[in-house]
KOLPA-251469 format. One record per residue: residue in three letters; y, z, x of N, C-alpha, C, O in turn. Coordinates in steps of 0.02 Angstrom, whole numbers, plus 50000, padded with zeros to 5 digits. Each point is the difference from the previous one (the first is absolute). Example, Ala and Ser with C-alpha at 12.3 -4.5 7.8 and 13.67 -1.06 7.14 Angstrom:
ALA497165039050660500595000049955500605000050045499995003350052
SER500544993149930500595000350042500555003749961500555000850025
***
This chain:
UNK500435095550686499834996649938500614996549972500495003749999
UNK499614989949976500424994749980499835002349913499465000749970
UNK501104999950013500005000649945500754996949967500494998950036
UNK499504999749878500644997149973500275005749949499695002649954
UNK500964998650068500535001649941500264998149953500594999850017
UNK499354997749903500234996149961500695004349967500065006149997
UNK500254990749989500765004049939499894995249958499694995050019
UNK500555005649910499834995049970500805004449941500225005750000
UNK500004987249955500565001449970499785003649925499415001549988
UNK500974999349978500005002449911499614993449961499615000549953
UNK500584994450075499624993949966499195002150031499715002049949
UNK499814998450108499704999950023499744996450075499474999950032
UNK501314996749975500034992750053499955004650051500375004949998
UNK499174994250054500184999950057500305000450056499804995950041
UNK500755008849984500754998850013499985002250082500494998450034
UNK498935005649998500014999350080499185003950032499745005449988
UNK500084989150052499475000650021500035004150089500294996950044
UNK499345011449975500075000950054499394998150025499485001349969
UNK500514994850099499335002150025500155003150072500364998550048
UNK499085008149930499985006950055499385000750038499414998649988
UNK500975004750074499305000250027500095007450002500525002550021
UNK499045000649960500255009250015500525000649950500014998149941
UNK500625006650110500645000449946500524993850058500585002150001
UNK499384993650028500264993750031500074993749945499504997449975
UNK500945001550015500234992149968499894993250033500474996650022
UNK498885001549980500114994150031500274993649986500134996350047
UNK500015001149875500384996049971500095002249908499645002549957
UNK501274994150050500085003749914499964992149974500164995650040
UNK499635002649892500074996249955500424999649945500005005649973
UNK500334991050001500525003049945499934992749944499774994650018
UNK500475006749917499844996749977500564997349937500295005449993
UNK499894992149979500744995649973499644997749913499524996249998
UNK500725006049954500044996749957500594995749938500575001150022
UNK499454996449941500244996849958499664999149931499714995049980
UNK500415012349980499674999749938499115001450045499775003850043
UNK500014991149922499325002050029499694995950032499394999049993
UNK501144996550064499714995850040500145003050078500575002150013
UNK498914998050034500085001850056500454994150038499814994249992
UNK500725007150046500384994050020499975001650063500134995050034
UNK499725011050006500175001250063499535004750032499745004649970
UNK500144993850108499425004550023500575003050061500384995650020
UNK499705009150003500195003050077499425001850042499645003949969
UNK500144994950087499815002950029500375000950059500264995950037
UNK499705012549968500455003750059499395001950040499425001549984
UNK500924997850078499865004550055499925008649995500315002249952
UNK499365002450084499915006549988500785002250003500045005049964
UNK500554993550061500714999850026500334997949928500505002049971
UNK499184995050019500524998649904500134991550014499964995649958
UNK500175003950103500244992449990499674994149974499445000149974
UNK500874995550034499574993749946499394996450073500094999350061
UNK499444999649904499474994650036500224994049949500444996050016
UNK499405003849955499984992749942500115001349918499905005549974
UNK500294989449997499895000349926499654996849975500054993950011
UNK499545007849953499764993249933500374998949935500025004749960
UNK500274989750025500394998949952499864995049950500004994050013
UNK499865008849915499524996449940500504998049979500545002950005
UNK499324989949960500434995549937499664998149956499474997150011
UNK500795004249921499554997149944500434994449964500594999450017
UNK499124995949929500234997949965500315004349926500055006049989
UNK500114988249968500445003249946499555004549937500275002649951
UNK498934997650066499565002649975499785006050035499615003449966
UNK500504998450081500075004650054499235001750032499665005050011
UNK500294986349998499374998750045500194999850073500534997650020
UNK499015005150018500074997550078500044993450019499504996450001
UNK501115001550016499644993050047500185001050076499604997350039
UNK500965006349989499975000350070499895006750023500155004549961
UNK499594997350106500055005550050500284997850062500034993950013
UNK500125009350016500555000350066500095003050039500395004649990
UNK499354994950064500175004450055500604998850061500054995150037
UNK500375011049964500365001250011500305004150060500335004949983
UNK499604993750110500065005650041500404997450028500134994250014
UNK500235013250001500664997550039500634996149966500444997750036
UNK499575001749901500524996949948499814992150002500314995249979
UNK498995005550057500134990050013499104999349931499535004050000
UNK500514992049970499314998649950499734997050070500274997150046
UNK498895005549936499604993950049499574997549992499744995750036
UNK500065006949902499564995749949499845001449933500065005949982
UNK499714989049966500055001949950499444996849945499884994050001
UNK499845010049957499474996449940500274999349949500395004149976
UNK499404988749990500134998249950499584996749956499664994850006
UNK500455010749928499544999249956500064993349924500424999549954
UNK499074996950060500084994449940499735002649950499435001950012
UNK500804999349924499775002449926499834993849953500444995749994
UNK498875003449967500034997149968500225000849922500445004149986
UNK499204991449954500735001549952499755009749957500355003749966
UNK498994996950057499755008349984500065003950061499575003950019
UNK501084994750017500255005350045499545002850048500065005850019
UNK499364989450008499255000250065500334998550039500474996449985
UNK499435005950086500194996150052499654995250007499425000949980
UNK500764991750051499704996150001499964996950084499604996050025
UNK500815006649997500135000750060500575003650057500614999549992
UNK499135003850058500195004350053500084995850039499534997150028
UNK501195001649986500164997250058500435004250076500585001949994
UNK499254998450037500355002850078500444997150032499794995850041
UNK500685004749956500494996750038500215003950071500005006250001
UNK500164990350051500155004950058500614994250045500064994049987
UNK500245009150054500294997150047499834993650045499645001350049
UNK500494994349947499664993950043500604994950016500304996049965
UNK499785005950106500794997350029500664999249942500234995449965
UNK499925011050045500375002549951500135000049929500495002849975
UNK499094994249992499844999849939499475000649952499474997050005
UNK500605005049971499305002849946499764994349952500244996249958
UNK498935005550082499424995249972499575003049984499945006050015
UNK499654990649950499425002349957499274996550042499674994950010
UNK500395012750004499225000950078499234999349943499504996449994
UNK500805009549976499195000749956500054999149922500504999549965
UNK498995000650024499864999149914499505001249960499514996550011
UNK500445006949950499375002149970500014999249911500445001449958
UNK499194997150038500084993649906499275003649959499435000950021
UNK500885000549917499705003949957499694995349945500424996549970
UNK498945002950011499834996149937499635005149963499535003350021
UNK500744997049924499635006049932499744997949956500164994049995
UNK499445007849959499284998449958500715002649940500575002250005
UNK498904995749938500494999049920500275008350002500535002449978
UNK498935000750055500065007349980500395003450016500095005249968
UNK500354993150093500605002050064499635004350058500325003950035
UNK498844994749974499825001250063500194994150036500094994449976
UNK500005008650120499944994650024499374997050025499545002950027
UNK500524989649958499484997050021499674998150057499405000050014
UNK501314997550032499914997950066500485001150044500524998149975
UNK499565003950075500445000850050500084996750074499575001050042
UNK501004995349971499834994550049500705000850053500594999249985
UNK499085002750089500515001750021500064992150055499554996150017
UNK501395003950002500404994850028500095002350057500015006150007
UNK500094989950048500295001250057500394993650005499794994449989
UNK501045007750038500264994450044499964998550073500025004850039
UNK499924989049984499865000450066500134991550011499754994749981
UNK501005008450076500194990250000500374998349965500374995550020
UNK499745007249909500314996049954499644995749955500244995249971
UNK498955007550022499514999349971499665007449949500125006050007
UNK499454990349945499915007449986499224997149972499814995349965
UNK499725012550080499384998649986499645003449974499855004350041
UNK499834996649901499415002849968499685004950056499844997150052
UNK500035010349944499815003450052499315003949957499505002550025
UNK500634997149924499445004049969500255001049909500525001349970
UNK498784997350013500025001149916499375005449962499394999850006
UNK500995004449959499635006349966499674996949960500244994449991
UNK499185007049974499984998749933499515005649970499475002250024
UNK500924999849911499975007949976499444998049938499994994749968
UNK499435012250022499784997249941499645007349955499755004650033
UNK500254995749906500155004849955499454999749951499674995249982
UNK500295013349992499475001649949500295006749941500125006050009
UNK499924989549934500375002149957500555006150024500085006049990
UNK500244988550048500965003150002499965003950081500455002850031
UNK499084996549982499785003850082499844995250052499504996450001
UNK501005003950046499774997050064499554999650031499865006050006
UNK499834991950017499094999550009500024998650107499795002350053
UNK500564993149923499854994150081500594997950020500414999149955
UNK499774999850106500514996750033499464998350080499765003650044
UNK500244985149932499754998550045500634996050054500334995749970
UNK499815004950089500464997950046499764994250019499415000150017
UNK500924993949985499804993750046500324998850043500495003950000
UNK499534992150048500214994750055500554995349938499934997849942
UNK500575002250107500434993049958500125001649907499915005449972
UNK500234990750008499664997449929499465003649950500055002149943
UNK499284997650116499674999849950499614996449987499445002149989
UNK500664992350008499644993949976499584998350063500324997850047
UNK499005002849963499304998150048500335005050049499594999650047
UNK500815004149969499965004650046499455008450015499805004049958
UNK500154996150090499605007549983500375006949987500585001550017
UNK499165000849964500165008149975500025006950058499535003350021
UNK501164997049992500055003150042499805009149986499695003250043
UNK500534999949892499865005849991499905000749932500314995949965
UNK499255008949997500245000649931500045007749996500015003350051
UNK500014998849902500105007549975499584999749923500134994849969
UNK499435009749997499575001849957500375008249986500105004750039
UNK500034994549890500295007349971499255001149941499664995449977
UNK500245011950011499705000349959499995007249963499925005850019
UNK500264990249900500265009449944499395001749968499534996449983
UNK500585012050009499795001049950500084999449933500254994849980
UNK499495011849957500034994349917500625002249985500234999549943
UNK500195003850121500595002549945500694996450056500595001849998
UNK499124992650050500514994950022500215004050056500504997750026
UNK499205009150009500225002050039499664994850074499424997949996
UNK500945000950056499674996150074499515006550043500095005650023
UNK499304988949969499335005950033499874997250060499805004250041
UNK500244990149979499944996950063500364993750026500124995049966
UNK499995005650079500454993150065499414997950044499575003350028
UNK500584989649967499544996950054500164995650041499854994449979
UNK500455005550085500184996550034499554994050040499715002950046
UNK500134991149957499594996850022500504992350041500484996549981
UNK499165003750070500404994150040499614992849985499664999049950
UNK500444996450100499944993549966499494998050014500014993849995
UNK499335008850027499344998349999499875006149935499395000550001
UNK500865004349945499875002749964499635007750026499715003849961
UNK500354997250093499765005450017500525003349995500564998250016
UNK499135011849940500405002049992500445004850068499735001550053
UNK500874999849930500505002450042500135008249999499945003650050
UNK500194998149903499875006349992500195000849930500494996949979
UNK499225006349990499855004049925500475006049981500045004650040
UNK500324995649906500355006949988499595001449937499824995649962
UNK500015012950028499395001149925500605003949974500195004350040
UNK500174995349901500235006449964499705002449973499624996649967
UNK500325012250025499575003049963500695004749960500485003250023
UNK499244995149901500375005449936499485004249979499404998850004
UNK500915006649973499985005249944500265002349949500624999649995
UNK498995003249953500374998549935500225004249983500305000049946
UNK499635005950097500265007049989500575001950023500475002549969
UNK499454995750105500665000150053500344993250021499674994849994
UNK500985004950030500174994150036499714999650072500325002850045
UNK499064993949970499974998550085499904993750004499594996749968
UNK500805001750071499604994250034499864999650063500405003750031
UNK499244993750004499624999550056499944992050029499674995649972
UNK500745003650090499934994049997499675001750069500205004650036
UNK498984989049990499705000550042500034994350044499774995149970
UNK500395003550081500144994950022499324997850041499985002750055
UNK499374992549928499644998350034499734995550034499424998150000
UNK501374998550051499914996250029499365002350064499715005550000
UNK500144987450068499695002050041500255006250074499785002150054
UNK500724998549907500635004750049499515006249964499475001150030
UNK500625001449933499565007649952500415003550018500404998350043
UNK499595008149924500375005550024500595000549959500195005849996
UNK500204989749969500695000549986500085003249922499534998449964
UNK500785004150018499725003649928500915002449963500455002250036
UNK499604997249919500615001049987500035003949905499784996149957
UNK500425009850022499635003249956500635003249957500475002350032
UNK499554998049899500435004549957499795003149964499474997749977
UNK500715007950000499705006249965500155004249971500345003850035
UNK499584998449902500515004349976499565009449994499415000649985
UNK500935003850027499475004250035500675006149966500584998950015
UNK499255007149942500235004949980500814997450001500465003150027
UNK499604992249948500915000449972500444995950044500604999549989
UNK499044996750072500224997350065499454993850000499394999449990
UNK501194996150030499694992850036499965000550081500505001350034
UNK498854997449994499874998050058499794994650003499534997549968
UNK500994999150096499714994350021499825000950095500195005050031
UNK499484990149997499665000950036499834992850040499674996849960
UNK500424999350101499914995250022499725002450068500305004050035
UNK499134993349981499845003150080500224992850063500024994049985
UNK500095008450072500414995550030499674991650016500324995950033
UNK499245003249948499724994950010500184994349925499774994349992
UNK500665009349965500074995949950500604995150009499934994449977
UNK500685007450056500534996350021500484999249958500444995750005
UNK499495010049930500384998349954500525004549974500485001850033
UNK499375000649883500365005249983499864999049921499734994749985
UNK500415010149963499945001549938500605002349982500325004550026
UNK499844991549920500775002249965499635001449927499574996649973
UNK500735009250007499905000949919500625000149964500475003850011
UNK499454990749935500825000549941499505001349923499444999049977
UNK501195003850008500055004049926499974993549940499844994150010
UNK500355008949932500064995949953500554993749978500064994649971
UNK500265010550065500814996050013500234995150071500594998650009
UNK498864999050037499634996350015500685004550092500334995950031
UNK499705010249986500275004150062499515002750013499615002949963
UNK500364996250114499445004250052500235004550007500575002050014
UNK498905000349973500085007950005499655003250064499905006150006
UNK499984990550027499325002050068499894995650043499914994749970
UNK500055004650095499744996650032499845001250062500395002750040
UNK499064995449974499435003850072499914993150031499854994549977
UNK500315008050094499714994750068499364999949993499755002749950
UNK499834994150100499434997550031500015006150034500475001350037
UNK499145001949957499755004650055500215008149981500145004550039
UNK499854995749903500575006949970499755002649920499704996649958
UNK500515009750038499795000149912500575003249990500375003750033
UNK499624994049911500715005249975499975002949923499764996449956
UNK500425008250033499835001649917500705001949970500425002650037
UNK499704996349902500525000649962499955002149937499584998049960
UNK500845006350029500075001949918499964994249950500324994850009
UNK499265006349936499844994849954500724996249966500084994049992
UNK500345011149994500395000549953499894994349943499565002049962
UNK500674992250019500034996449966499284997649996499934995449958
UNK499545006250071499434998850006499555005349942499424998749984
UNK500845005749996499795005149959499824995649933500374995749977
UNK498975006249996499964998949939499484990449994499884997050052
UNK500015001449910499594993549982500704994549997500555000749974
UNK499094992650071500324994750016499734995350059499505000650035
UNK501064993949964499644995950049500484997250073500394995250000
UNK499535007250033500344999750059499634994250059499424998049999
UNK501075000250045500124995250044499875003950087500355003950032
UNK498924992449984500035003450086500054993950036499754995449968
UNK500525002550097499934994450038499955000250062500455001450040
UNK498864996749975500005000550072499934993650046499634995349986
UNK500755005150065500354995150025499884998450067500375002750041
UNK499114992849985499994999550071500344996550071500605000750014
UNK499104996950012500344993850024500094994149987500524996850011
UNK498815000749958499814994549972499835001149931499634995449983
UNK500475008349972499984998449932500395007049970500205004950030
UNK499834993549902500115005449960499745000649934499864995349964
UNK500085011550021499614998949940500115006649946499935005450028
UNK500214994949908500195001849947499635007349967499954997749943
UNK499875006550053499555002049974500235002749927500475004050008
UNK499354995249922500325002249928499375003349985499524997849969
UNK500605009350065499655006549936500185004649968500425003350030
UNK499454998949917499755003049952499865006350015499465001450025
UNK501165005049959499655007349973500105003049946500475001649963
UNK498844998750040499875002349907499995007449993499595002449961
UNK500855001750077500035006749986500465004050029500015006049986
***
């Protein structure tokens, strides 16, 4: 069973991630701050030594605009973030190596509604020394809730619709269903959350035409169980209030953990995470 070790500092940051298999170290994570900006990622080998770094830069507001990766002391590629004048990204750019110098391969461009949702999302490719429209999101909302994300071809404009996604809450804004549908609109596979108002569970059901895959959290005499059977491909992380995981279960595994910070009425953060998507779950225990 794959499981994670968190340490976390007096502030609450984050400060080294194990992941174990058994009592074996298969890679350590470590983590760098500055006041309360993350500036630095390590990832070591089970041996201690370095694999790579990620290395954050902000501006004089102590916004993100670059990440960096870093192996072997040499950078080999890097994102860079455009802020507009309310501090949105407005664009993700990728830069990578291209006969010895760093160019900007990809691009992905943010347009937001008055409200600071985003509106549309439109991703770039370079190719040639050209750069072409590869695909455009367009996001759409019901009082303050994400509703739809339909995917096009290109642009957008007279192209067809390659995928969309359908979210749908209950009256208290919690997500009760995912709907995955491809570009003739047939659906793809369905996720149902089911709440309770007594306990924290959620239940996420995965009912694509695959069946079988089921992935489940639960809070049961003083202990969280979670639970993924191997056909799901994924895993369940649970974080606290203070936004540290406290748990996290493979695909194919259950694992249960002391509540601790889980004790008592509040609203906590589950995420389960596949290959192809991820998704949020915010519930509620009222006891």
């Amino acid at each position: 069973m794959s499981t994670d070790k968190l340490t976390y500092n007096g502030n609450g940051q984050l400060l080294e991630e194990l992941l174990l298999s058994g009592v074996d170290t298969l890679t350590i994570v470590r983590y760098v701050y500055s006041g309360n900006n993350l500036i630095a990622v390590h990832t070591l080998r089970k041996d201690g030594s370095l694999r790579y770094t990620d290395s954050m830069l902000y501006d004089g507001q102590g916004r993100l605009i670059e990440e960096q990766r870093i192996s072997a002391g040499v950078e080999t590629y890097y994102h860079r973030y455009t802020l507009n004048a309310f501090g949105k990204t407005v664009a993700d750019s990728l830069y990578e190596l291209v006969s010895s110098a760093f160019t900007a391969t990809q691009a992905t461009l943010f347009t937001y509604n008055p409200d600071s949702t985003v509106a549309k999302e439109v991703q770039w490719l370079m190719s040639s020394g050209t750069w072409y429209c590869i695909s455009t999101a367009f996001m759409s909302y019901s009082n303050g809730f994400l509703v739809s994300v339909a995917t096009h071809d290109r642009d957008g404009t007279g192209t067809a619709m390659t995928d969309s996604l359908a979210y749908t809450y209950d009256a208290y804004g919690n997500r009760t269903k995912d709907e995955d549908y491809d570009g003739t609109n047939t659906l793809v596979y369905q996720i149902v959350y089911t709440w309770r108002d007594t306990q924290a569970v959620a239940a996420i059901t995965n009912a694509s035409p695959i069946g079988g895959q089921q992935a489940v959290l639960s809070c049961n005499h003083g202990q969280l169980f979670a639970h993924l059977t191997s056909g799901s491909r994924g895993l369940i992380a649970l974080y606290d209030l203070a936004g540290r995981r406290i748990c996290q279960v493979m695909a194919g595994h259950s694992g249960l953990v002391p509540l601790n910070g889980l004790v008592g009425k509040g609203s906590f953060i589950a995420v389960y995470t596949s290959e192809t998507d991820k998704q949020a779950l915010n519930f509620t225990k009222y006891n």
